[in-house]
N, C-alpha and C positions, 0 to 999 in steps of 0.2 A: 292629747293635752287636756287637762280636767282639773278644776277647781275640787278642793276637797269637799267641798259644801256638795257638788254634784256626786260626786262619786259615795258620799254617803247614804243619798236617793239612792241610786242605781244598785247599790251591794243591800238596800233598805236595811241600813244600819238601824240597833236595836236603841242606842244610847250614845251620843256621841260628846266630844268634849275638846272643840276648834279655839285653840288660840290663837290661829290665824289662818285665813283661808286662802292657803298656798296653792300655787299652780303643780299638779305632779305630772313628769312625764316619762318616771322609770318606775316598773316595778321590781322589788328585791324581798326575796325572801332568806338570805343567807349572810347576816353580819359581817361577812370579809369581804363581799362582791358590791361593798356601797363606794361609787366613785364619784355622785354629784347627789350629796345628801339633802340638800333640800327640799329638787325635784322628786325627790325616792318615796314610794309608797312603801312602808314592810308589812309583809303579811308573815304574823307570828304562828307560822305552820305549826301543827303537833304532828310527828309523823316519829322517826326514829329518836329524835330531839325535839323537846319541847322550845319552839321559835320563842316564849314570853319569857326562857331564859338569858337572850340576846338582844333584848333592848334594849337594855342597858351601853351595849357595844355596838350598837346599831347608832344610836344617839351621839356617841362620842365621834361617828363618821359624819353628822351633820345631818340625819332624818329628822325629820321633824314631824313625822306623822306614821300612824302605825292602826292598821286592823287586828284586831285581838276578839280574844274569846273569854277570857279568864272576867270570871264578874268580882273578884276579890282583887283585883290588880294595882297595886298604888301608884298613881301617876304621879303623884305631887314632887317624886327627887323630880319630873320632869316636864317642866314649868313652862316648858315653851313648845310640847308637842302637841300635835294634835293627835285623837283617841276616836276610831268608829269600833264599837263593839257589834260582833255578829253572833250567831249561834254555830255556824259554821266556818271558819277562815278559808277555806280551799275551795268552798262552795262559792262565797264571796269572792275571792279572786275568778272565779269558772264566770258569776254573774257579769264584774265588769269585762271580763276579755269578751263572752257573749254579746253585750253593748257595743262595744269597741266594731267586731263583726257582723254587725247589723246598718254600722256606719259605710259598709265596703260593698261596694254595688258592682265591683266587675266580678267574672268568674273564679269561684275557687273550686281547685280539683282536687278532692280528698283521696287521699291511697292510704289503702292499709292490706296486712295478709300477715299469713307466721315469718315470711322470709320477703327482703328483696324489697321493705318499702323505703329507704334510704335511699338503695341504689336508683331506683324511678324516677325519686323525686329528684335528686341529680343530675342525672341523666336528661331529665326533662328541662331541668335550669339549662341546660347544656345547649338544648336542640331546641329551644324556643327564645332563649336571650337574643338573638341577631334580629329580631325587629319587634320582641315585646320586653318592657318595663315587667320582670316576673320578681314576685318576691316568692321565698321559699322559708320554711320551717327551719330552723337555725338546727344545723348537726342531726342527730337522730332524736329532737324534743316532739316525742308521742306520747307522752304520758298526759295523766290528768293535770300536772302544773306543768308538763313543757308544753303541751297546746295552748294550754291558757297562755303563756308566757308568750307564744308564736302570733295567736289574734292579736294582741296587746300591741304587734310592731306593723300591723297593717294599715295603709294611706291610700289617699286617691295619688300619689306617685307611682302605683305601678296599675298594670292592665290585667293583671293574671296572679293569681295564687295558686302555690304549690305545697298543701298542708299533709302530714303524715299521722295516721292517729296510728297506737300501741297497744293493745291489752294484754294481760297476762290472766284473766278469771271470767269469770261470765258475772254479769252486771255493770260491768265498767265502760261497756260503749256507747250506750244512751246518753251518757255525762258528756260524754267528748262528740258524739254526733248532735248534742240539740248545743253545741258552741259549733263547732263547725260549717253545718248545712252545707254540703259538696253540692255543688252545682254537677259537676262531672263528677263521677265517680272510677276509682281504679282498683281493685283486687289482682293483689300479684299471686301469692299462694296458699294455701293449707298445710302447711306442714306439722314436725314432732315439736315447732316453738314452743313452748309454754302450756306441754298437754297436760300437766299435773292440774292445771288452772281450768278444768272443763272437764264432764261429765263423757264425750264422746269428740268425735273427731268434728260431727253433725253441731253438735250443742255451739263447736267452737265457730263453726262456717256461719251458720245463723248468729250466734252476737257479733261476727265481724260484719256482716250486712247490715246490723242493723244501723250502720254509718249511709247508707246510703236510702235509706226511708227518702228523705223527700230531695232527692238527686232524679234531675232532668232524664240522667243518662247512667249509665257503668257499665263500664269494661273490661271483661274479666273472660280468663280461660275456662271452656266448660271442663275439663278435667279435673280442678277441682269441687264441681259443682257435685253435691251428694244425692241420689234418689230425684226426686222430682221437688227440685226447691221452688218457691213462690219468690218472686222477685215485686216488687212496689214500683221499683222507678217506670215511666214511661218510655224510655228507651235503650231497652238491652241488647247490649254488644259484643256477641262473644265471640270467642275465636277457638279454633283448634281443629281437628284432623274431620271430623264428621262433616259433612257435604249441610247440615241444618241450620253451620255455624255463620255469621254473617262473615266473615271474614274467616275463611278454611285454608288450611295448613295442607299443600300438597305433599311437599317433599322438604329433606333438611338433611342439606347432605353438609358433614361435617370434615373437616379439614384438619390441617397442622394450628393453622395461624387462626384462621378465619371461616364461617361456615356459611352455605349458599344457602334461602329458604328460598320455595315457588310456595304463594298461597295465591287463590283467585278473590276477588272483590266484583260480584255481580256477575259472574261468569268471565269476568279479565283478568288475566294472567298477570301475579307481577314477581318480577325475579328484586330480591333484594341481599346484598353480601353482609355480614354480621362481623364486627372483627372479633370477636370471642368464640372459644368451641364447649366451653363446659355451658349443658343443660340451663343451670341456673342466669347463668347472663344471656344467651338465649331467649328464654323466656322475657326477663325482664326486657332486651332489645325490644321483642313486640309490642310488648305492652303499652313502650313509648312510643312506637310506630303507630299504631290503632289509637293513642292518645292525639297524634297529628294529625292521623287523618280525620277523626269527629273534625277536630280544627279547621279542618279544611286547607292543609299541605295538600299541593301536587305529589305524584309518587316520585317525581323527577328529587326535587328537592329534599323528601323522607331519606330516597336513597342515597344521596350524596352524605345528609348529615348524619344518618345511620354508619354509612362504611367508615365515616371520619371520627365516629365515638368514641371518646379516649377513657380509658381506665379509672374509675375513681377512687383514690384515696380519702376514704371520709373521716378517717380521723385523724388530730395535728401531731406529726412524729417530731419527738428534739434527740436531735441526732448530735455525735461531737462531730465539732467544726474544727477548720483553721484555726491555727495559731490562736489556738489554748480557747477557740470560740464555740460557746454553745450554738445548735440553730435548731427553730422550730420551723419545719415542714409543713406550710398551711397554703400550697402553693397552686391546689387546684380550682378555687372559685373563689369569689369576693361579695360581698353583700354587709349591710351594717350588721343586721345579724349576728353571724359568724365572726365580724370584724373583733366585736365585743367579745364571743368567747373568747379569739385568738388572744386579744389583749387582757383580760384576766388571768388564759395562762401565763402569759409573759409578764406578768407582777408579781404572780407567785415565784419565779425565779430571783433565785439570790446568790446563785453560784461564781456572776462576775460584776462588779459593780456599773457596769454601762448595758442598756439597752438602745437598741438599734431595732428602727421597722422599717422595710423596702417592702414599698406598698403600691396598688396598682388603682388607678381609677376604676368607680365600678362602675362598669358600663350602663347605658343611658340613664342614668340618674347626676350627672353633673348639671342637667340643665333643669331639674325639677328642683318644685319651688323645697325650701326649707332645708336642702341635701345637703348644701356647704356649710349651712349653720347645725346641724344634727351634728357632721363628720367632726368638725370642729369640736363642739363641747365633746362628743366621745372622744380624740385625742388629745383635746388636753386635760381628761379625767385621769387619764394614765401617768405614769412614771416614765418618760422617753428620753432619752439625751442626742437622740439623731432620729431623721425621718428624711427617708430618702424615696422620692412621689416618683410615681411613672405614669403619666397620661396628658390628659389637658390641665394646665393651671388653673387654680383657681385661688380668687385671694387673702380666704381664709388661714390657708398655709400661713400667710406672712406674721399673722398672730400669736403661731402658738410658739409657746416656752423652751422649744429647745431649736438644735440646728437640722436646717430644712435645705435639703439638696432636691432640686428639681429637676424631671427629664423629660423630654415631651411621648419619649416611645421605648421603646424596648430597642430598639436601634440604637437610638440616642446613646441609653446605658450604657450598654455592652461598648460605644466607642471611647466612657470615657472611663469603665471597668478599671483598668491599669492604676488609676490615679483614685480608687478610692481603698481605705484601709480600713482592715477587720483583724481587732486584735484584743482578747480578752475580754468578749463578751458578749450577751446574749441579743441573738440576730431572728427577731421574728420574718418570715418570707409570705408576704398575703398577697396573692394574684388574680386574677381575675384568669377564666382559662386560656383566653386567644392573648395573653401576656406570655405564657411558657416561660412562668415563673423557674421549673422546674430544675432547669439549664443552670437559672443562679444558685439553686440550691447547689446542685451538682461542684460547683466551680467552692463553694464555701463547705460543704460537709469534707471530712478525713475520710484518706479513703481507706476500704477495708477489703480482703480477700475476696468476697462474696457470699460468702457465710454471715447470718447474723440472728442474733437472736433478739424476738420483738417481744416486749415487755408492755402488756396493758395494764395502763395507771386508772384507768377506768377500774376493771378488774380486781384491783390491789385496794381500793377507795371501797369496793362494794363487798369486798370478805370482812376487811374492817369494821366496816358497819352492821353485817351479818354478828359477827361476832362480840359485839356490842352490844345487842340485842338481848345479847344473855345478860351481859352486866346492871346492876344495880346503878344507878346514879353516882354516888359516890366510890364506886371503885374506880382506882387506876388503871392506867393501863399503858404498859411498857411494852415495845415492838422490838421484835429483834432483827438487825440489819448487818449482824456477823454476820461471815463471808461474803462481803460483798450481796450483803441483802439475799442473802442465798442462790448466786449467782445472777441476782437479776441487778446489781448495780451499786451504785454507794449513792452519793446526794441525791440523784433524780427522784428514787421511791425516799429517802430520808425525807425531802424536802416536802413532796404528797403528804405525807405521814405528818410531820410541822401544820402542814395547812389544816390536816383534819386533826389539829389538834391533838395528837398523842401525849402522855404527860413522859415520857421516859424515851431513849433509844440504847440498843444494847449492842455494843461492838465486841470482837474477840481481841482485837489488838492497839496499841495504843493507834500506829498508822491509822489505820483503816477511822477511829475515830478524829484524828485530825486532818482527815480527807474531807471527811463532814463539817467540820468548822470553816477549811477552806472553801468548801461549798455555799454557805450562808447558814450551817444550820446552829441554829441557837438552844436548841432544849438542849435539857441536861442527858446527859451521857455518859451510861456505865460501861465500864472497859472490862471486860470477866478474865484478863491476861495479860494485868500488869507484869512489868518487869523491873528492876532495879535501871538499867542502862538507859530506859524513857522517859522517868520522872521528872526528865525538863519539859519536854513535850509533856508529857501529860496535864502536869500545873501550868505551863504557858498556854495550851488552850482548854483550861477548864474543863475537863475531862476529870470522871470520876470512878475510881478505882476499885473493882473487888477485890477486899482484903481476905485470903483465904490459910493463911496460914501464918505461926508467928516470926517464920522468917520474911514474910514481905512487909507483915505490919511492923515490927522494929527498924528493917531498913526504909520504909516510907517515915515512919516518926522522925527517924534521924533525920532524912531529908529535909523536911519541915522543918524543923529546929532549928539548923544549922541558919535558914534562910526567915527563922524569926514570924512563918508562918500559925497563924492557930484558928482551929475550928474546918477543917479542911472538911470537908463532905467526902464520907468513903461508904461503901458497902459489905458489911458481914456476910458472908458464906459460911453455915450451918451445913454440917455431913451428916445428913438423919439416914442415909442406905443407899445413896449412890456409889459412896466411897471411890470417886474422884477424885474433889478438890471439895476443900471447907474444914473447917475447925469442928472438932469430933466433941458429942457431949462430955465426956468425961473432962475435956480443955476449957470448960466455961470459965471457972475459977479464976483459970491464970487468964486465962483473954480478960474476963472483968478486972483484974489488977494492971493488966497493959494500958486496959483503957482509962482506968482511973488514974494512971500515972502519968496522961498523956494529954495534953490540952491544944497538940496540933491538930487533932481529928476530931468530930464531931459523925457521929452514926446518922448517916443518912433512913438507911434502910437494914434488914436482917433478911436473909432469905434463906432458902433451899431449894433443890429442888427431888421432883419426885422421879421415882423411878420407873414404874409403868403403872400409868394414870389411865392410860388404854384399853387396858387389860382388866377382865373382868376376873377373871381367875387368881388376878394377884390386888382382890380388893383390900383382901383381910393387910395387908401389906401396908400399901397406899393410908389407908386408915392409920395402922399404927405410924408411918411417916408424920401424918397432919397433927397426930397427940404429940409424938415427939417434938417438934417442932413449935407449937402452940406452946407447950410447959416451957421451951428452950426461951421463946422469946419470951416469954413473959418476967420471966427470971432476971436476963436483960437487960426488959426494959425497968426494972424495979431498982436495978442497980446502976444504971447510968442518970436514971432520975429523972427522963423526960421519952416523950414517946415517938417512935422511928416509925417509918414503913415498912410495912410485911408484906413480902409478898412470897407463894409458892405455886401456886399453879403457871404451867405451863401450858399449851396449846392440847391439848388431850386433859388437862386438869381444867380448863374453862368449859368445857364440853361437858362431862362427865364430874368434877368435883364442886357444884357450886359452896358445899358447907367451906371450903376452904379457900376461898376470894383474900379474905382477909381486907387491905387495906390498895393491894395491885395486884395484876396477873400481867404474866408476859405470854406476847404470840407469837410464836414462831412460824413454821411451816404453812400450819394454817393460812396466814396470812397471804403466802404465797399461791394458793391454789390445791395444796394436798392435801386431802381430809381423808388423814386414815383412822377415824375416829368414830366412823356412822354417825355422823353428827345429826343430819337432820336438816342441818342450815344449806340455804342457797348459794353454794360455793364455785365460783367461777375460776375456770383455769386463768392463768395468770401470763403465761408467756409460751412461745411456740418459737423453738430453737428451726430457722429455717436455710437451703443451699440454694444450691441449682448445679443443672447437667453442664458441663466439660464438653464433651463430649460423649457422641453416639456411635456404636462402631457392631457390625455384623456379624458372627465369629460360625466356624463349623461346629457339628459335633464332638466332644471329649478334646474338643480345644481348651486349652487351662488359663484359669484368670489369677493374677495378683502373685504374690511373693510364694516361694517353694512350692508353685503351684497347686494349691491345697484345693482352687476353684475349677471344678470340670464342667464342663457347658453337654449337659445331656440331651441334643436335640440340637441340629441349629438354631441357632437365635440372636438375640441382640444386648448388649452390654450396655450402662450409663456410668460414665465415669461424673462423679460427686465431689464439691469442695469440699469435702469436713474429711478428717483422720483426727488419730489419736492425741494427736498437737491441742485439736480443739478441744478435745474432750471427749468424741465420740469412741468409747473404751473398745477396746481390740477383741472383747471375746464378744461383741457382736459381728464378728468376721464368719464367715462361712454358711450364712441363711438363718443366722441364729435373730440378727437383726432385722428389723425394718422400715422401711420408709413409705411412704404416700405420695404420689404424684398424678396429679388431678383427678382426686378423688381414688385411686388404684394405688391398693399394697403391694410393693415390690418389696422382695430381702434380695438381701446381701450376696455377692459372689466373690469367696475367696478370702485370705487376709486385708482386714483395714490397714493400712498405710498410715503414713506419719499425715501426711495433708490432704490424704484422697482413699473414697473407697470406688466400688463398684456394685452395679444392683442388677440383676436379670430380668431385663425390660422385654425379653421375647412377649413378641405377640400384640403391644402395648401400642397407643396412639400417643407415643409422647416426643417432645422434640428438644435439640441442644437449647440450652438460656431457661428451660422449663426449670417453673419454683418445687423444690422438694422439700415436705414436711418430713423432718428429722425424727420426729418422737409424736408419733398421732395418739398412742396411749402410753404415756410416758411411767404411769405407775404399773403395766402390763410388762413393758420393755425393762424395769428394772428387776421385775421377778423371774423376766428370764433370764438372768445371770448372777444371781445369787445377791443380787446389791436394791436398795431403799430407795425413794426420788430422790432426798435430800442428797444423795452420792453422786446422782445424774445431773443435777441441778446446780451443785458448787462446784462440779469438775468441769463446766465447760468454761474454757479456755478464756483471759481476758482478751486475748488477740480475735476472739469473734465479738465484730459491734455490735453494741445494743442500739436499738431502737425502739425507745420512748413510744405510745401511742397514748394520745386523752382526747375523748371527745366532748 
């Protein structure tokens, strides 16, 4: 909490302009995430977007104060804000979180590595919450503004900090280590994370230390240590197999379920059980182990909380629920923090008009000073119409604006479960972990086969903006979310795409676009596949239609007519050489006299599109498309007498055609994760179609697997029967080894014909066991070229009967 007058000092603002010196105690740098405007600082970032373009809508949410750079900026439409100019914004924000962090006198323990500092820092919330007051780095915030953002929420309410820093280059850790200062230090690993960002593997081990410069302590496995590294801190802690280690790795003997480690400490032996067997959790187990013990845990104690370590899901899944109810999955750990993400993503939903949050006391902060009034103002910054508490009362509850059902425990609930109702609408679940929240999830999510395919909204957010990068300021930009968002979904990604603002969405059928309206979603929406028989749906929810030939545009005019409609927003399809669908140039004339004789429609847009944009060999092509097209609209637009949107590039036309942006582009594919383009851009896969094993079964030699026995078992061995066939989607000529799958970490193929609802895989030899997760498509554009077919074919054929599930962190 800071007065703006202070906080002007502290960032040594360059010029400032106070109309009133407000108390702030949130920092916001993103116009849609302002929930108590007054309190709110904006920092007008430059990064992808220019932040000094959203003050304007920043203001209208009640900020009243704002850090900037711009020295030509007019404040004057904003008569009541207050203005600190810097030379830097992000630097400025780095400065006061630094302050903030300088305020906090108990220990903080910094982690960072290429892999595994999330799961630590979780981990560690986990095994040290039952007798410390710990705060933790809200989600996986390691960046330069999610640390900032992280010191920002630290008090003398807790005993312990758990901060995680991130780089992706060399230069960036010095920024994030002189805000941090780790009293303990924790290095989980070295890995292939982010090698493009570093000179060597060495270059990258040294700027991840150099977070740990003036750290007491760090703890870290010598195996990743390269050559003979120089370490600063005064007491290094390492661990691993060498007898030099302070903590040495005898043995690690691995299991089905669970794996045993023997390491000695000072010559004493200590057996401890891990309940994970893949390497990667492993590791990190120790990590948090040798973090307890600096602590000074008994090993009695280490061992119990260790073998009881449960699984974490770190990022919030929205799963469909019961009776027609959305739910988001945020059910493993509780803190303000995380509360606030939790509760922004639950704003951003609009697909049922009630929100619901079943929420857990966070442990030992009920009775620290200022927790009940914090919790308060953050829920009633939100949009709630029910809140249903599970812990100790407290009498804040009684204040806030909507209905408050109270339990004293998890017991409590469950006895009076029967008697509460959930029906058409979105059901946030935030628990604290000894709540096993999970069970309620369980009892509210639909159920499904066991197949499902996970969809990161993260992922889908960060190609978008990848692909933005190319764009100019003023281009559009229309997303495509036919077939079912290219099997990843209809409202869920629609509705992401609304948040991040897309100006357009493009449906193939009218359905599929009034699925989206029943969703919440409000932008405008092209339909590429009108019909005559929709036209009520289509105009009853504002949906708008590509006209592509003059038998839809006559019986669309007549529609309108009839119903005394005029100015109807529709879209022109121009046929420059796809020779699909669209009105051929030679057709201009009579299209331009339809349309002058017609004052139910109004030209939204003119488009086309290209036929291989990809394709460097068919440039000369491509070219002649964008002249064809440019002379077509221009022609047009001359004769309807006022100016429309152009758009022609497609996902391979953004990449490769900038001369032809025009006025919008649409993204396709792209969007999803497949860049068959060599773009260049940072494109994250998007979703990961996943099973599990049936069953496990042992078979002889030239024993045969699956239908007309096409599967011979060459050698004794072992079989896994898989929930996915043809039903789902998984196509039948990956039958017989042509397929593959992944199972902890290990490619198995296929044995025999795929099945309607099940295949089979040849696990000889494997450590893998029944309920085990199989990845379906580890290289999904590898998998498609092994049977003659594209992702995009992989991708919309899987089945609606396998769930999605939503992940955003």
């Amino acid at each position: 909490m800071y007065l703006v007058s202070e906080i002007a000092g502290i960032i040594a603002a360059k010029k400032t302009v106070v109309a009133a010196d407000l108390v702030v105690t949130e920092l916001v740098y993103d116009s849609r995430q302002v929930y108590q405007g007054e309190k709110s600082l904006f920092f007008a970032i430059t990064a992808l977007r220019d932040g000094h373009r959203y003050i304007a809508a920043a203001y209208e949410r009640g900020v009243r104060s704002f850090v900037v750079s711009k020295g030509d900026l007019d404040v004057s439409l904003f008569s009541a804000a207050n203005f600190l100019w810097v030379e830097n914004v992000i630097t400025a924000l780095q400065a006061l979180a630094t302050h903030q962090r300088d305020r906090f006198h108990a220990p903080i323990i910094g982690i960072t590595g290429s892999n595994g500092k999330t799961i630590v820092k979780e981990w560690l919330y986990q095994l040290l919450s039952p007798e410390r007051n710990v705060y933790q780095s809200p989600k996986s915030y390691n960046s330069q503004l999610g640390v900032a953002l992280s010191l920002w929420s630290l008090s003398d309410q807790y005993d312990i900090a758990l901060i995680e820093a991130g780089i992706s280059q060399e230069g960036e850790m010095q920024r994030l280590a002189d805000m941090i200062r780790p009293d303990i230090g924790v290095l989980t690993n070295i890995g292939v994370a982010h090698a493009d960002g570093f000179l060597s593997k060495q270059a990258k081990l040294q700027e991840k230390l150099k977070l740990f410069q003036k750290s007491e302590v760090l703890i870290f496995p010598t195996r990743y240590m390269l050559g003979d590294q120089q370490l600063s801190v005064a007491s290094p802690l390492s661990w691993g197999s060498e007898s030099s280690n302070h903590w040495q790795i005898l043995n690690i003997e691995v299991g089905t379920t669970e794996s045993e480690v023997l390491l000695s400490e000072q010559k004493e032996q200590i057996s401890l059980i891990l309940p994970f067997v893949d390497q990667a959790s492993i590791e990190n187990c120790l990590s948090c182990v040798f973090v307890m013990r600096r602590l000074a845990y008994d090993w009695t104690t280490i061992a119990h909380r260790i073998r009881n370590l449960e699984a974490v899901e770190m990022r919030l899944q929205l799963k469909s629920g019961i009776n027609n109810c959305s739910v988001i999955d945020d059910s493993y750990s509780n803190d303000l923090g995380a509360l606030k993400i939790a509760l922004d993503f639950l704003e951003r939903q609009h697909q049922h008009p009630k929100k619901t949050l079943i929420l857990s006391e966070i442990m030992g902060l009920p009775d620290a000073p200022k927790y009940g009034e914090k919790l308060r103002e953050l829920l009633s910054a939100y949009t709630l119409n029910r809140l249903i508490w599970v812990g100790k009362a407290i009498k804040v509850l009684d204040n806030l604006d909507c209905e408050v059902l109270t339990f004293s425990d998890k017991e409590d609930l469950d006895r009076h479960w029967p008697t509460l109702v959930f029906s058409d609408e979105t059901i946030l679940v935030k628990g604290g972990r000894t709540y096993h929240f999970e069970t309620i999830v369980k009892r509210l999510t639909a159920k499904s086969h066991g197949t499902v395919l996970e969809i990161n909204l993260n992922a889908i957010e960060h190609n978008l903006k990848q692909y933005r990068t190319l764009l100019p300021p003023n281009v559009k930009l229309m997303a495509m979310v036919k077939a079912f968002s290219y099997g990843s979904g209809s409202f869920e990604v629609a509705n992401m795409l609304q948040y991040n603002a897309v100006d357009y969405l493009t449906v193939a059928f009218v359905d599929e676009g009034v699925e989206l309206r029943q969703g919440g979603i409000s932008l405008p929406i092209m339909v590429l596949s009108p019909d005559e028989s929709t036209f009520d749906r289509l105009v009853g929810h504002h949906l708008e239609p590509e006209i592509y030939s003059f038998r839809i545009l006559k019986a669309f005019t007549r529609y309108l007519e009839e119903r005394k409609i005029v100015d109807y927003p529709i879209h022109i399809k121009l046929d420059t050489g796809m020779h699909r669908l669209g009105f051929l140039i030679p057709e201009l004339p009579e299209l331009i006299a339809e349309l002058h004789a017609n004052k139910s429609v109004k030209v939204s847009s003119i488009f086309s599109h290209l036929v291989a944009a990809g394709s460097s060999k068919q440039a000369a092509f491509t070219e002649q498309q964008i002249a064809t097209y440019e002379t077509a609209v221009a022609t047009l637009e001359q004769e309807l007498g006022y100016d429309v949107i152009k758009h022609l590039c497609n996902t391979a036309g953004i990449v490769r055609w900038p001369s032809a942006y025009f006025d919008m582009v649409r993204l396709g594919i792209g969007l999803y994760g497949v860049d068959l383009n060599a773009s260049g851009l940072d494109i994250w896969s998007t979703s990961q179609l996943k099973t599990t094993i049936t069953q496990i079964k042992s078979l002889k030699k030239d024993d045969t697997v699956g239908y007309d026995r096409r599967g011979v078992l060459q050698r004794d061995g072992q079989i896994a029967t898989v929930k996915i066939g043809y039903a789902d989607g998984y196509d039948r000529r990956f039958g017989n080894g042509v397929g593959y799958m992944m199972i902890r970490g290990q490619v198995v193929r296929t044995i025999g014909n795929i099945c309607m609802d099940m295949c089979m895989l040849d696990v000889t030899g494997l450590a893998v066991a029944e309920g085990d997760e199989v990845l379906v498509f580890p290289d999904i554009t590898e998998m498609a070229r092994s049977i003659g077919a594209i992702p995009y074919e992989l991708l919309v054929n899987i089945s609606a009967r396998v769930k999605r599930v939503y992940y955003y962190q």
